[in-house]
N, C-alpha and C positions, 0 to 999 in steps of 0.2 A: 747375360742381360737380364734374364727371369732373375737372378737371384736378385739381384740390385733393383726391381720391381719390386719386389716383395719386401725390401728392405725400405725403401726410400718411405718420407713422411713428409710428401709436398705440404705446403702450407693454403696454396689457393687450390680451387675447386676443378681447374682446369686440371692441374697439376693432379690430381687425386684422381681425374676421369682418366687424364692419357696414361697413369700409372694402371689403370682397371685394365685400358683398353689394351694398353703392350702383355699383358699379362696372359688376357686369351684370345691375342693374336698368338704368342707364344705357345703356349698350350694349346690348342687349336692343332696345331702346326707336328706335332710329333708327340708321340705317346711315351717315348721316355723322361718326357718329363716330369714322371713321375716320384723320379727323385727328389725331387723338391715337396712329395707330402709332410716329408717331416718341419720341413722349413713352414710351410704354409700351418701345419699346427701350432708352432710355436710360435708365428705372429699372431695367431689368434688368440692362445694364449696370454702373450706377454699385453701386447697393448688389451685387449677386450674393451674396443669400441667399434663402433658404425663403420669406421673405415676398413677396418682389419677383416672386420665381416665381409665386405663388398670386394677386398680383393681375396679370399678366400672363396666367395661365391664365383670371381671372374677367374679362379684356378680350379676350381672342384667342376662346373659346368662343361667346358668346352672337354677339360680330363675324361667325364663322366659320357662322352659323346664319343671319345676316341676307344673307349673301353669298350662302348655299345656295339661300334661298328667294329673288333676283333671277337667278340662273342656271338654276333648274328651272322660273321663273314661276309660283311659290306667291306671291310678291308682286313688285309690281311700281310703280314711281316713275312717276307720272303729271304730266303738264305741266310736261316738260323743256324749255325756251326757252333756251338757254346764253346770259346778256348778262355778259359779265367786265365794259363799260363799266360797267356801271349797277350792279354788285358793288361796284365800286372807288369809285364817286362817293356811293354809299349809304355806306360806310362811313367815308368823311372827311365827308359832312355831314349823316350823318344818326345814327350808330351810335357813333361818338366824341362827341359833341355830349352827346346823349340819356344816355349813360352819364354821362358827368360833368355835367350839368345838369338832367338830369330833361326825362322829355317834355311837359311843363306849360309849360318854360319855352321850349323848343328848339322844339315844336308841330309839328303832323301832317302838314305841309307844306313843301316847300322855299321859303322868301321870304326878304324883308329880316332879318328877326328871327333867323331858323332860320340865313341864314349869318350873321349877326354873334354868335351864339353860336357857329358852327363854327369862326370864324377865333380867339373868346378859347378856346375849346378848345384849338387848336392852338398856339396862344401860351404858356400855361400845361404843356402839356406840352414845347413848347419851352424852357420856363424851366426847369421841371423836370429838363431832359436837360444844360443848361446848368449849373444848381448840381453836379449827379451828376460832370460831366466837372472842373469846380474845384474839386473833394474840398471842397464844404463841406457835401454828406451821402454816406452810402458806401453804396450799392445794393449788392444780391445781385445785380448783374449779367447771371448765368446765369437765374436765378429772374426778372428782369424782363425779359429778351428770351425766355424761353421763354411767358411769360405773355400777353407781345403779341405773338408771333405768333400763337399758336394762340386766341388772341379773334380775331386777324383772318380768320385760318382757319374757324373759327365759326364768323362771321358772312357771309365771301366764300363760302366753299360752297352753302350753299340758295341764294345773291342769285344766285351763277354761274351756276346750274345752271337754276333756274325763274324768274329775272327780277323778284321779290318776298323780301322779308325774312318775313314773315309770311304766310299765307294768308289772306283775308279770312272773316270767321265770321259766318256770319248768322244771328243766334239767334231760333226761333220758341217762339210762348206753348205753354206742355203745358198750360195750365189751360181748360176748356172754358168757365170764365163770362167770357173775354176777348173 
């Protein structure tokens, strides 16, 4: 959602607020998003106007808040394990997969199943890069490699850093007649 924030060029005024304000709700919300510094320089960059400024101002501030409180230890990242292995291998078969198939069909587990839908994944997006390269469709080029990196990015950040794509949630009953 941040990227397509940072991308978008509402036309009314409104548009351009709830575009600030998703922006550092977003960032706000979690410090890896700081994957997207590169992305927020290049919008300021390319367009260099008012608006570009204001949503770089509404990703740099709440960012610059989230930095403050892991260097004064108001907050603090718990259960850092760095595996880049297991970053890299979750996102070729398990994170490409699941996005383009669903995880119904890709399923909760690496097996027989789960890589023969990673390898028609990677197939299909090979095909994909294949047509693109024989101009018999014409990609926004810049627009599609900025969009897979920073999904890979995404995704490779939390897996790098804490060894899991997700945290596990255990959810208990509130109702006392259970």
């Amino acid at each position: 959602m941040l990227f397509w924030f940072l991308l978008c060029r509402p036309t009314s005024t409104a548009g351009k607020v709830l575009s600030c304000a998703g922006i550092v709700l977003v960032v706000g919300s979690d410090i890896l998003t700081g994957v997207y510094l590169p992305l927020v320089a290049f919008v300021l960059w390319f367009h260099r106007d008012r608006y570009a400024v204001a949503k770089a101002v509404a990703f740099v501030v709440p960012f610059a808040v989230q930095v403050l409180g892991l260097l004064t230890g108001a907050s603090e990242r718990e259960g850092l394990a760095p595996d880049p292995v297991r970053a890299v291998t979750g996102l070729v078969l398990r994170a490409v997969p699941t996005a383009l198939f669903g995880e119904r069909w890709v399923g909760q587990s690496i097996n027989t199943r789960g890589l023969l839908f990673g390898a028609l994944a990677w197939l299909l997006i090979g095909a994909v890069l294949i047509l693109a390269l024989r101009k018999v469709v014409r990609p926004r080029w810049t627009l599609a490699i900025a969009a897979g990196v920073h999904c890979a990015l995404v995704y490779l950040a939390p897996v790098a850093l804490s060894g899991i794509a997700t945290p596990a949630t255990t959810w208990r009953r509130r109702c006392c007649c259970w």
